[in-house]
N, CA, C and O of each residue as an XYZ file, in Angstrom:
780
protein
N      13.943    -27.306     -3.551
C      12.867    -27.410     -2.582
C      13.457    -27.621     -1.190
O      14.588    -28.092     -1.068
N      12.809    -27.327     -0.279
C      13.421    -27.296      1.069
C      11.953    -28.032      1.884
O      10.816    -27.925      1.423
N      12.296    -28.762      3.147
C      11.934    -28.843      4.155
C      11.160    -27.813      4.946
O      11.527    -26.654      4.753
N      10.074    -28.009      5.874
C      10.000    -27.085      6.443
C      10.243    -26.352      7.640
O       9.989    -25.226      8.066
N      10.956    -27.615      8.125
C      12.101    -27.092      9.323
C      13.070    -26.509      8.797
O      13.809    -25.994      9.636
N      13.542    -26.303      7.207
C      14.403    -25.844      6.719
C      13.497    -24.060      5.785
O      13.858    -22.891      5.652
N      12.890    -24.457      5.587
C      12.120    -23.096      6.070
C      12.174    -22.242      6.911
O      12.770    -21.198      6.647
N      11.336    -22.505      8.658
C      12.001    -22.046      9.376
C      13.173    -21.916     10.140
O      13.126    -21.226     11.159
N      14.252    -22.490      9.795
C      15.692    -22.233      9.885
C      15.926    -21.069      9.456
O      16.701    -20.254      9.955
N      15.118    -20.913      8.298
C      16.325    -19.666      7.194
C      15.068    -18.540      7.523
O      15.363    -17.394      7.183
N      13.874    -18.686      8.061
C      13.253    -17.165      7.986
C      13.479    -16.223      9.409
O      13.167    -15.069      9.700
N      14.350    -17.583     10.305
C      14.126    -16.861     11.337
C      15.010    -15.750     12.222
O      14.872    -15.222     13.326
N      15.971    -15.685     11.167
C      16.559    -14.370     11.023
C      16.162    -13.048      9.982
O      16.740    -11.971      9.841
N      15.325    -13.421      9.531
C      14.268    -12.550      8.755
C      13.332    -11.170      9.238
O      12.472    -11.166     10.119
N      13.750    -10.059      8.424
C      12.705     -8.916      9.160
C      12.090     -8.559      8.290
O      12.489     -8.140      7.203
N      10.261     -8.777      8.952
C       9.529     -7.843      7.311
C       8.961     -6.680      8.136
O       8.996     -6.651      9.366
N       8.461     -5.769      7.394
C       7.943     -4.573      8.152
C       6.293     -4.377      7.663
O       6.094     -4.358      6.448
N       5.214     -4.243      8.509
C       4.101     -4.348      7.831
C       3.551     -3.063      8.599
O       3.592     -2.881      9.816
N       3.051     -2.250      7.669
C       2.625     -1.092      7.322
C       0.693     -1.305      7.534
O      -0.061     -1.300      6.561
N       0.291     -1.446      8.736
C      -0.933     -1.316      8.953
C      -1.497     -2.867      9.679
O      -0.851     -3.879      9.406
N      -2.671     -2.968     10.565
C      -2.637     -3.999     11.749
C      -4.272     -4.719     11.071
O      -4.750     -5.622     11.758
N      -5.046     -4.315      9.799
C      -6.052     -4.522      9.349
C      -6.725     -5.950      9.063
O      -6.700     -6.901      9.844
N      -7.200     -5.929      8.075
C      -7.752     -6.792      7.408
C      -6.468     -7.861      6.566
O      -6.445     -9.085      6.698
N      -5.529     -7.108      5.766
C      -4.576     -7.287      5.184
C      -3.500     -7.993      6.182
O      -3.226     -9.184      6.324
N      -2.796     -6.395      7.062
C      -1.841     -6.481      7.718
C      -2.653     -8.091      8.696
O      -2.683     -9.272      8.351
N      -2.850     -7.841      9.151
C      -3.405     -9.116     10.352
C      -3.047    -10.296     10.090
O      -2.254    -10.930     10.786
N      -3.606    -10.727      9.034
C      -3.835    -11.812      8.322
C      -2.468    -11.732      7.710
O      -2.076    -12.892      7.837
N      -1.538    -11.086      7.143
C       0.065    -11.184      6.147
C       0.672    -11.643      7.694
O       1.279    -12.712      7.750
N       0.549    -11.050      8.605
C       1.171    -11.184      9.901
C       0.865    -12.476     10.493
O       1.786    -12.993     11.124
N       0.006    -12.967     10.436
C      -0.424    -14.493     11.116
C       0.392    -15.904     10.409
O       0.917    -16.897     10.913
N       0.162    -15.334      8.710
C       0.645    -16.244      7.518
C       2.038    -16.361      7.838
O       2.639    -17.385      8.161
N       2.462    -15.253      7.719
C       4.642    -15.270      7.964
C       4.805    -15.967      9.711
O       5.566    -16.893      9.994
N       3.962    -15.306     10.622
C       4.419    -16.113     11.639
C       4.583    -17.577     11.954
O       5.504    -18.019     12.641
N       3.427    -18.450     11.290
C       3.256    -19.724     10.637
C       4.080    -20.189     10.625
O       4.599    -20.952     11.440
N       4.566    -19.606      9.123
C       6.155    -20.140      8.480
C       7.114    -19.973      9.095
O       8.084    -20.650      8.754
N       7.270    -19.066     10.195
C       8.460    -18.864     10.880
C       9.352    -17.940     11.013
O      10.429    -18.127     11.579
N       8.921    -16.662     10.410
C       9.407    -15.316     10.233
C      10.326    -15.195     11.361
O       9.881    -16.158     11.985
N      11.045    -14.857     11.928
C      12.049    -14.592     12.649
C      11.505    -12.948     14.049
O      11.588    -12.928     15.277
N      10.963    -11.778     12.980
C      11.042    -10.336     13.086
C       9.924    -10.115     12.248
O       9.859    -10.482     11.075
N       8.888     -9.398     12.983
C       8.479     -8.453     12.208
C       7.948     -7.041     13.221
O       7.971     -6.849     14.437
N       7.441     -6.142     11.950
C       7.521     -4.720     12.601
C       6.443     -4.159     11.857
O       6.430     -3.943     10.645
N       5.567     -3.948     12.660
C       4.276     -3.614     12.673
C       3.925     -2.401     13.266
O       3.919     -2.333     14.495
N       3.479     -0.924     12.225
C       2.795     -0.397     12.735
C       0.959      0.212     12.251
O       0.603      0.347     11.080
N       0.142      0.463     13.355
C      -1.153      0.749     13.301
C      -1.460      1.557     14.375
O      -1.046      1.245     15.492
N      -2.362      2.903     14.144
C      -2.717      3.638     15.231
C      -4.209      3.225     15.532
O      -4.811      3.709     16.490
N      -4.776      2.317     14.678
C      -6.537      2.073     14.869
C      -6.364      0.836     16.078
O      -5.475      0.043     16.391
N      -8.028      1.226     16.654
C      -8.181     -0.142     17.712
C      -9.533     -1.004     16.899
O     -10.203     -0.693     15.914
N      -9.567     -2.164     17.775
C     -10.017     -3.399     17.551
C     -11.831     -3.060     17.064
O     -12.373     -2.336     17.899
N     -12.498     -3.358     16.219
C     -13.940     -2.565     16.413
C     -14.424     -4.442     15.904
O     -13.780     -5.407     15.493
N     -16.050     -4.145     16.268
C     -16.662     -5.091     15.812
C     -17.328     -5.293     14.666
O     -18.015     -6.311     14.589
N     -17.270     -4.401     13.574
C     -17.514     -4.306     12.692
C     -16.157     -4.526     11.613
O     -16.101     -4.121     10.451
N     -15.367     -5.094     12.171
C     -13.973     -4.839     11.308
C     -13.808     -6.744     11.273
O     -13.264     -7.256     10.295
N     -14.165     -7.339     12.052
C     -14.105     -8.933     12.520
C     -14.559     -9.566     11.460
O     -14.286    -10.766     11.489
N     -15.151     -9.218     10.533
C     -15.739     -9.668      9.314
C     -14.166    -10.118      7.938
O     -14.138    -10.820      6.928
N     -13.172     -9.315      8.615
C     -12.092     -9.560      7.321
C     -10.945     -9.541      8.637
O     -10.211    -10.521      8.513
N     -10.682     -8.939      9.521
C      -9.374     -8.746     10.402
C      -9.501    -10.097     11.451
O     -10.455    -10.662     11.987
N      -7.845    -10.329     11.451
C      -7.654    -11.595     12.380
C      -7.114    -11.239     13.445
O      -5.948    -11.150     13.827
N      -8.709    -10.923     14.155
C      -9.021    -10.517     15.826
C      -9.994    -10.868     16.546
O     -10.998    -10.432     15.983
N     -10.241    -11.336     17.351
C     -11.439    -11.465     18.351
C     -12.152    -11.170     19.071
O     -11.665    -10.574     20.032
N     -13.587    -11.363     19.086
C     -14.567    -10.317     19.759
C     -13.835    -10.058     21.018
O     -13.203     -9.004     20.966
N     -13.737    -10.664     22.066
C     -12.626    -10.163     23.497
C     -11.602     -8.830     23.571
O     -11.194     -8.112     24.484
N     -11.371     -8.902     21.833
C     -10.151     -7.138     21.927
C     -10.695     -6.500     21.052
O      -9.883     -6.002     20.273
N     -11.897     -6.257     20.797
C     -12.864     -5.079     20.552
C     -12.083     -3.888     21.757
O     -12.011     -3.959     22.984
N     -11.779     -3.255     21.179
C     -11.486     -1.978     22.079
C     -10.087     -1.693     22.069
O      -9.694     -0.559     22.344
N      -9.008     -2.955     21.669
C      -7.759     -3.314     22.279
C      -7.103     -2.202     21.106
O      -7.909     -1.887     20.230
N      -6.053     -1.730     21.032
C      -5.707     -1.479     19.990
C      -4.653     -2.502     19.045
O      -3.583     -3.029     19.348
N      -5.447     -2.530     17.790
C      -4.658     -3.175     17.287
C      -3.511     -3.930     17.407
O      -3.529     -5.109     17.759
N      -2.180     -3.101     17.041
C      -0.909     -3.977     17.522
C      -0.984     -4.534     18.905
O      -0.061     -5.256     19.281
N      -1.514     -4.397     19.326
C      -1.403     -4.809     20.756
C      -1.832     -6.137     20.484
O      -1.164     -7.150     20.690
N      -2.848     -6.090     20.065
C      -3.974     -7.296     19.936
C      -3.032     -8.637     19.124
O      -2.814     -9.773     19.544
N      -2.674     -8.089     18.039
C      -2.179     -8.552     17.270
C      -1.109     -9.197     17.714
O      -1.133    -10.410     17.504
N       0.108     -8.645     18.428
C       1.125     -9.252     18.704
C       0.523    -10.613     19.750
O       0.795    -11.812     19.811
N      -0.436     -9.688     20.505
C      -0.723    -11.571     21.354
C      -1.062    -12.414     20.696
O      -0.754    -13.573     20.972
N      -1.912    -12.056     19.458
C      -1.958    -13.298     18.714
C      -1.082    -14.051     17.973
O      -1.265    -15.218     17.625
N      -0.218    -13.431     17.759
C       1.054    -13.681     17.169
C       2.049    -14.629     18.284
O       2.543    -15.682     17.882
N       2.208    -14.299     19.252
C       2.504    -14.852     20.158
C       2.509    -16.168     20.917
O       3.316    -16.872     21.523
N       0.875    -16.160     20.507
C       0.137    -17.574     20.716
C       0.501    -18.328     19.395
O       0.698    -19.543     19.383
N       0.565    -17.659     18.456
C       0.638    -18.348     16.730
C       2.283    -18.866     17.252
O       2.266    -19.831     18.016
N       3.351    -18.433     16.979
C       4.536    -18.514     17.285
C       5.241    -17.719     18.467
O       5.341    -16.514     18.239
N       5.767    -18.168     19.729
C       6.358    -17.472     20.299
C       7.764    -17.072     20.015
O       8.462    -16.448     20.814
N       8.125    -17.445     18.892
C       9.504    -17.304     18.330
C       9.703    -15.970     17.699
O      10.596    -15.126     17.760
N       8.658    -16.061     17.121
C       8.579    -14.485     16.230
C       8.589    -13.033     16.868
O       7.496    -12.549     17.164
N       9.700    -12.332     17.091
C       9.902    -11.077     17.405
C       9.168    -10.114     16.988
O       9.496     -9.625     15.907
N       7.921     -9.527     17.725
C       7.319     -8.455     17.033
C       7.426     -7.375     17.711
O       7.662     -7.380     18.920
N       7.266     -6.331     17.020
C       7.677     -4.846     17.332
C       6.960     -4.305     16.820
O       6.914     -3.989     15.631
N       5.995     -4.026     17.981
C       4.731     -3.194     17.482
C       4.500     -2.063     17.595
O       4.029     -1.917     18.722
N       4.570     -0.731     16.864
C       3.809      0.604     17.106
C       2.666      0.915     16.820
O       2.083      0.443     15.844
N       2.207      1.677     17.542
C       0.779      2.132     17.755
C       0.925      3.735     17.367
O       0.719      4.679     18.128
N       1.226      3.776     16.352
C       1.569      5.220     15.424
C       0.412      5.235     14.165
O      -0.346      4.320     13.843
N       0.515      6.297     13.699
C      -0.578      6.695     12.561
C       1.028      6.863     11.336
O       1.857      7.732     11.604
N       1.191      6.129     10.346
C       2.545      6.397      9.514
C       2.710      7.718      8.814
O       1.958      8.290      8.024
N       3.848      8.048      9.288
C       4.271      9.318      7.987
C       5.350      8.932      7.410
O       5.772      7.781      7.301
N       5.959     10.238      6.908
C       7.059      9.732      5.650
C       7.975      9.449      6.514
O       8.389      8.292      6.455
N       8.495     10.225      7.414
C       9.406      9.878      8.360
C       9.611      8.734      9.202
O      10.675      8.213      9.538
N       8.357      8.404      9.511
C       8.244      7.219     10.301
C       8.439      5.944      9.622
O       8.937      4.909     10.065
N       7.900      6.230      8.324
C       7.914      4.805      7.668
C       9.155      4.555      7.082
O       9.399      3.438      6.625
N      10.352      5.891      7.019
C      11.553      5.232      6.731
C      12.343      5.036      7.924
O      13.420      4.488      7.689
N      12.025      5.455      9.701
C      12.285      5.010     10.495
C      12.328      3.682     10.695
O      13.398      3.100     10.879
N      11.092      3.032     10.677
C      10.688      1.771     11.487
C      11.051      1.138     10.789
O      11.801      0.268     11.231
N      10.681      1.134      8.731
C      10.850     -0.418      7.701
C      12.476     -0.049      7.307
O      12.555     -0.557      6.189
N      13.758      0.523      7.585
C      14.795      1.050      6.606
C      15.428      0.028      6.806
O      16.199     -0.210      5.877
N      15.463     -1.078      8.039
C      16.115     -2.447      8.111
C      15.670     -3.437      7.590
O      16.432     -4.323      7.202
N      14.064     -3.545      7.429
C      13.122     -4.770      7.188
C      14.030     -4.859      5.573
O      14.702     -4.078      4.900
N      13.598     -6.228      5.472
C      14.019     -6.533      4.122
C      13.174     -6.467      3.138
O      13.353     -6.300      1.932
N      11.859     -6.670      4.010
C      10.699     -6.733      2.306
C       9.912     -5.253      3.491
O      10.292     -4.746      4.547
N       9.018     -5.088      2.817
C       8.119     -3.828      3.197
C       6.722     -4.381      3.235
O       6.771     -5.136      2.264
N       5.720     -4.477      3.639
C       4.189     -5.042      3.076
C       3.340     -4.149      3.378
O       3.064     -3.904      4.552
N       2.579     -3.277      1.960
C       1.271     -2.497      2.427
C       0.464     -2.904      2.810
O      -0.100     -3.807      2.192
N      -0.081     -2.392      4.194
C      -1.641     -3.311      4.263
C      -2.646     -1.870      5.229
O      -3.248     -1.839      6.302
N      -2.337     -0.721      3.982
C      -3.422      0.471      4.410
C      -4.496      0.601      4.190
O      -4.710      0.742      2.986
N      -5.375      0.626      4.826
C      -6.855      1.139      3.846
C      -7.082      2.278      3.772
O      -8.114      2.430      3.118
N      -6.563      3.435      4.179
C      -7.062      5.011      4.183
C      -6.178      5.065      3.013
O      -5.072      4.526      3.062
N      -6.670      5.802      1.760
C      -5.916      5.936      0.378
C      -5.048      6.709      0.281
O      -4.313      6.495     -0.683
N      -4.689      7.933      1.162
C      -3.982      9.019      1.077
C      -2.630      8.617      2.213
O      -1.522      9.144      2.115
N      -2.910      7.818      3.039
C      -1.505      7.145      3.750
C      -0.885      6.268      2.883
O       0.344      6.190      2.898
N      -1.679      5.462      1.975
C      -1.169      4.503      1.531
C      -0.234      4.833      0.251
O       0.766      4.186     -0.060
N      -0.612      5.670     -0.257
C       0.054      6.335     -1.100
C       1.630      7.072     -0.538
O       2.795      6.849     -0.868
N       1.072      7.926      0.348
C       2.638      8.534      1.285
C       3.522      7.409      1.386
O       4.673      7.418      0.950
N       2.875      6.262      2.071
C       4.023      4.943      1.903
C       4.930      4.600      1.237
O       6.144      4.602      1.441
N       3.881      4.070     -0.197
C       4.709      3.669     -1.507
C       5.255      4.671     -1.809
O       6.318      4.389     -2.362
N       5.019      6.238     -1.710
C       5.854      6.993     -2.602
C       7.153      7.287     -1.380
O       8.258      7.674     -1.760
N       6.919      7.101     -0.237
C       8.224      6.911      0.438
C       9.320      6.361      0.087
O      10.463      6.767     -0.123
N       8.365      4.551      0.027
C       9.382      3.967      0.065
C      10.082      3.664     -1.251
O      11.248      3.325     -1.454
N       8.862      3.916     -2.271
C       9.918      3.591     -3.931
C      10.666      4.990     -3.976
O      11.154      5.151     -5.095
N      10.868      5.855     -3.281
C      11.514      7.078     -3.541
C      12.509      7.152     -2.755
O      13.593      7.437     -3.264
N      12.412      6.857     -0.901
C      13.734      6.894     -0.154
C      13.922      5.582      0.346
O      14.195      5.856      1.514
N      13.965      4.344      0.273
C      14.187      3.134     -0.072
C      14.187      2.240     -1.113
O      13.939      1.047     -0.938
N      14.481      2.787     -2.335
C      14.691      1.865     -3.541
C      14.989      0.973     -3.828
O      14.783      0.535     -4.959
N      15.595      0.352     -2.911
C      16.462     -1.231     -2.934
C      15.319     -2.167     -2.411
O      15.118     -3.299     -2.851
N      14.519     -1.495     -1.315
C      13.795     -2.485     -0.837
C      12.234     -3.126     -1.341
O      11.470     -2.249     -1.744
N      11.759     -4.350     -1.359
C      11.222     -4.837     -2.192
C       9.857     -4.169     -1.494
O      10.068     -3.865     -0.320
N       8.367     -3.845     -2.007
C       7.774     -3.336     -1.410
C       5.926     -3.962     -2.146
O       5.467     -3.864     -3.283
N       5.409     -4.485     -1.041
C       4.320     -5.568     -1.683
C       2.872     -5.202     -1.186
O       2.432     -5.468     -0.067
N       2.214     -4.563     -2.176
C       0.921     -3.680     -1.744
C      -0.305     -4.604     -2.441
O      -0.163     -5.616     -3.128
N      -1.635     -3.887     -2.020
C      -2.463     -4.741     -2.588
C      -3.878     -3.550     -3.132
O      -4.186     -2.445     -2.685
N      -4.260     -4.077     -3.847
C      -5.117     -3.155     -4.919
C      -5.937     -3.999     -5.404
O      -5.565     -4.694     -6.350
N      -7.516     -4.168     -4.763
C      -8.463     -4.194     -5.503
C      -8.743     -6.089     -4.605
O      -8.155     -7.162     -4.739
N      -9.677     -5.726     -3.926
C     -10.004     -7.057     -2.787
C     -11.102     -6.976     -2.412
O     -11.251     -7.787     -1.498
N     -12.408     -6.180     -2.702
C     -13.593     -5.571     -2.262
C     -14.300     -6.776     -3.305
O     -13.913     -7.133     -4.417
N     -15.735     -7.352     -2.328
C     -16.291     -8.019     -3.154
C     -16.235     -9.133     -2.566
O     -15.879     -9.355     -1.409
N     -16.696    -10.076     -3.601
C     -16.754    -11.843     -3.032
C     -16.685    -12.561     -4.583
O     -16.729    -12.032     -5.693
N     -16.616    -13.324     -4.368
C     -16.590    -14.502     -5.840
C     -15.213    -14.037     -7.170
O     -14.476    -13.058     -7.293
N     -15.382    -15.155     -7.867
C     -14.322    -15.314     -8.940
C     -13.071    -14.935     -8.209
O     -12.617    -13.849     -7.849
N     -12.654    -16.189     -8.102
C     -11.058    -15.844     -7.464
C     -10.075    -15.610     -8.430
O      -9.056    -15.116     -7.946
N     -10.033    -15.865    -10.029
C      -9.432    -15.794    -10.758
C      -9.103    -14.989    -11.408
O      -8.465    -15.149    -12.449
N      -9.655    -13.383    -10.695
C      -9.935    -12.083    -10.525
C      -8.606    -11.225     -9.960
O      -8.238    -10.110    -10.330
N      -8.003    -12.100     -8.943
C      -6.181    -11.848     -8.301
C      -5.531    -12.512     -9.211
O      -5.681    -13.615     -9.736
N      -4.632    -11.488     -9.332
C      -3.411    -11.838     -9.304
C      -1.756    -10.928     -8.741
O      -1.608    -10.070     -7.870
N      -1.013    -11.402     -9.420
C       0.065    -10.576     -9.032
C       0.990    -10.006     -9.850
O       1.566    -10.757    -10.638
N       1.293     -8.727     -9.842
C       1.957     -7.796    -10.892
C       3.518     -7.513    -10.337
O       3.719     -7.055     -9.212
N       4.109     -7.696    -10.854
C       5.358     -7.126    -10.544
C       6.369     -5.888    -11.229
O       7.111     -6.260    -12.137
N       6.413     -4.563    -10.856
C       7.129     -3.708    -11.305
C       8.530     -2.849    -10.901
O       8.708     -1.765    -10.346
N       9.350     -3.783    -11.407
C      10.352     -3.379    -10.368
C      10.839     -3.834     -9.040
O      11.127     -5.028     -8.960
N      10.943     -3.292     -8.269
C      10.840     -3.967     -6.602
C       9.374     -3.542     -6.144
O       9.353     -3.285     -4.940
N       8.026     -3.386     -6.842
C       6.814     -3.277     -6.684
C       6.021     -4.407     -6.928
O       5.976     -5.181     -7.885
N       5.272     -4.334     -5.646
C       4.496     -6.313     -6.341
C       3.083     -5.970     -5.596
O       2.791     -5.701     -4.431
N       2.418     -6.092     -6.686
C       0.830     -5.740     -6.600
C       0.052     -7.197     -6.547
O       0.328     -8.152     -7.274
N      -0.884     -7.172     -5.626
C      -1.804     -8.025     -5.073
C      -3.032     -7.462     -5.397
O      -3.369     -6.308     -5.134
N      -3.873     -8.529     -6.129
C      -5.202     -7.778     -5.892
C      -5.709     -8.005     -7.479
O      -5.078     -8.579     -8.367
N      -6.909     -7.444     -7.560
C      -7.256     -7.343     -8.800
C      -7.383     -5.568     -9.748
O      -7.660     -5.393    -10.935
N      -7.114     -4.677     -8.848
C      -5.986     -3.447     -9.076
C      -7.368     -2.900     -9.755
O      -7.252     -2.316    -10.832
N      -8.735     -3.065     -9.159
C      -9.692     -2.409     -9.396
C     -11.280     -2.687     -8.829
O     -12.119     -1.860     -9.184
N     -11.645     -3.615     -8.119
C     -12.633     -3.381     -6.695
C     -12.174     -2.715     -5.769
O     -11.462     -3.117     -4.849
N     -12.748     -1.145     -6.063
C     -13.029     -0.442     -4.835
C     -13.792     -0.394     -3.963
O     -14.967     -0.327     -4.323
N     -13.468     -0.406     -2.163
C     -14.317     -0.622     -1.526
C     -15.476      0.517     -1.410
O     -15.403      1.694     -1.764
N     -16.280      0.005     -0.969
C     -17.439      1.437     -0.956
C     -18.943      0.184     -0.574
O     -19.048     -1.003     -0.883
N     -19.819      1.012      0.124
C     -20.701      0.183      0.900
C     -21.355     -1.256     -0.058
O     -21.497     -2.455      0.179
N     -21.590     -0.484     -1.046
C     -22.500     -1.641     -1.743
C     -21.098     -2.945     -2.111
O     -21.494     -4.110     -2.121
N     -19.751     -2.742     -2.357
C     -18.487     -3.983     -2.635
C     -17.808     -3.670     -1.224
O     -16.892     -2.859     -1.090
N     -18.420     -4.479     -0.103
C     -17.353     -4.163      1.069
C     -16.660     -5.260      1.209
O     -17.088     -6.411      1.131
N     -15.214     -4.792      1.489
C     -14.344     -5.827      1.965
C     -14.894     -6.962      2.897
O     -15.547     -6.902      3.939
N     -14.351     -8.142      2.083
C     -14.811     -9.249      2.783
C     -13.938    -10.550      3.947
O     -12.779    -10.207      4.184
N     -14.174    -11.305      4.331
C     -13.265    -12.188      4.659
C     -12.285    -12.994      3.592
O     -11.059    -12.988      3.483
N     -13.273    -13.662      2.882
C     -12.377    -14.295      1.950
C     -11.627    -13.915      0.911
O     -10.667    -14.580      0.522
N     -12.134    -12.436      0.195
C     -11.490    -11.408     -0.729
C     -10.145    -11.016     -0.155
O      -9.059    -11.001     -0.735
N     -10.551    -10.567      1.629
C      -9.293     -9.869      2.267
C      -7.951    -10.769      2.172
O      -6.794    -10.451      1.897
N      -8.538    -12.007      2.502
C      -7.981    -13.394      2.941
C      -6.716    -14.011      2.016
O      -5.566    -14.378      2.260
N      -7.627    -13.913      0.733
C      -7.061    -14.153     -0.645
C      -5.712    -13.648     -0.900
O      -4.642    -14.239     -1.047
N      -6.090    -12.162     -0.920
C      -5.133    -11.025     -1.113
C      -4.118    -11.014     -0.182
O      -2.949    -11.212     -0.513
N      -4.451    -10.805      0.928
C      -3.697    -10.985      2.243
C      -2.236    -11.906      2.051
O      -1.127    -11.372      2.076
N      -2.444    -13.321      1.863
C      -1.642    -14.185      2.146
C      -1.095    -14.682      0.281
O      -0.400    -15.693      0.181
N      -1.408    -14.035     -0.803
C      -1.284    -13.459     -1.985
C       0.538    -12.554     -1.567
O       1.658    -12.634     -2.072
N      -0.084    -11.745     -0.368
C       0.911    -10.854     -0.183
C       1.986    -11.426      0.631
O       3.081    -10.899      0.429
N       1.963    -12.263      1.403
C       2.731    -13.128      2.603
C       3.155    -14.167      1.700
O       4.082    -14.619      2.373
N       3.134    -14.910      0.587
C       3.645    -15.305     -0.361
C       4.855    -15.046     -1.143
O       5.854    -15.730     -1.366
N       4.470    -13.792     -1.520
C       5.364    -12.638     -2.099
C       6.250    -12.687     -1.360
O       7.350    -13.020     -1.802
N       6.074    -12.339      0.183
C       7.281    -12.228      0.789
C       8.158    -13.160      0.959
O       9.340    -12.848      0.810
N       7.851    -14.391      1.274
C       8.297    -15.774      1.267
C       9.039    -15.934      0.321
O      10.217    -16.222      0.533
N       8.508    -15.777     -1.087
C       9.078    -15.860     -2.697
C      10.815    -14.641     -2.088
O      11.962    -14.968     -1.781
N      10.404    -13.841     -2.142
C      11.461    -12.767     -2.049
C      12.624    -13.449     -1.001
O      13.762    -13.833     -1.272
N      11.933    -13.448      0.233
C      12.905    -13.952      1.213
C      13.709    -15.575      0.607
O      14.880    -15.937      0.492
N      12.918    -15.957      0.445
C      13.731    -17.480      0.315
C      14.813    -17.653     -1.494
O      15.794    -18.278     -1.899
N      13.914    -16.759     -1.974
C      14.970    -16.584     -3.272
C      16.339    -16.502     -2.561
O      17.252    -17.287     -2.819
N      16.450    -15.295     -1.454
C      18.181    -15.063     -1.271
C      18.881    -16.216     -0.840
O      20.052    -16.011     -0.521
N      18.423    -17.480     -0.742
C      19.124    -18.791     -0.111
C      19.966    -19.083     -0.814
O      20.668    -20.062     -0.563
């Protein structure tokens, strides 16, 4: 067991790479800065909407802002220690082995299904070594005992890996929330194992 000045001692040479500025990403990004993450690398091409404030950790004031943008100030204010490196890109295969090929852990946090997929099959295909922590199935409200976490390989699933969103089960705050920091866990677990 460690301290938590001894915590952030050891994360803050740490790089994670988070793959989307959402509901997920936002919130995995707020959790690691907390603890003391060192680096992270964030990209999202969406901006701030008011209909998204219901699960994403943003504020009515950057309605409009785009995302990373938004995000890093909050991050900023959360920890000014934490190095973020934000793009304002839409991910492809290329990009996503550009930006995460240093990060040490990887974290999905897509909601469009057909990027999110390009991701993982990126990265379990041209980054194999690196650990890579997605989330599946967060739509809804109640029974928390509904998450959990799967591990396959250097693959680590969040979620209950079957609430799909769709109007009548929409992503919620506390579902997102759950999952979210479910996933910022993971990373923690991963990172601090190498001590």
């Amino acid at each position: 067991m460690r301290t938590f000045d001894q915590i952030k001692k050891f994360l803050a040479d740490k790089k994670v790479g988070i793959a989307g500025a959402g509901g997920l990403g936002s919130n995995v990004a707020t959790s690691l800065a907390r603890c003391g993450i060192g680096h992270l690398v964030i990209a999202d091409y969406d901006s701030v909407t008011a209909d998204s404030l219901n699960r994403q950790y943003f504020f009515y004031d950057q309605i409009g802002r785009k995302k990373v943008d938004a995000l890093q100030h909050i991050l900023g204010k959360i920890n000014p220690d934490t190095k973020v490196e934000a793009h304002d890109i839409k991910l492809t295969e290329d990009k996503v082995i550009e930006l995460f090929s240093d990060c040490e852990v990887i974290v999905e946090a897509i909601g469009d299904a057909r990027i999110k997929q390009r991701l993982i099959e990126s990265v379990l295909v041209k980054l194999p070594e690196k650990n890579l922590v997605i989330a599946s199935g967060l739509a809804g409200y109640g029974n928390n005992n509904r998450f959990t976490t799967e591990q396959y390989d250097k693959l680590w699933v969040c979620g209950d890996q079957e609430a799909e969103v769709h109007q009548l089960n929409p992503p919620l705050s506390p579902g997102v929330g759950i999952v979210a920091n479910m996933q910022a866990n993971v990373v923690l677990e991963l990172l601090l194992a190498k001590d």
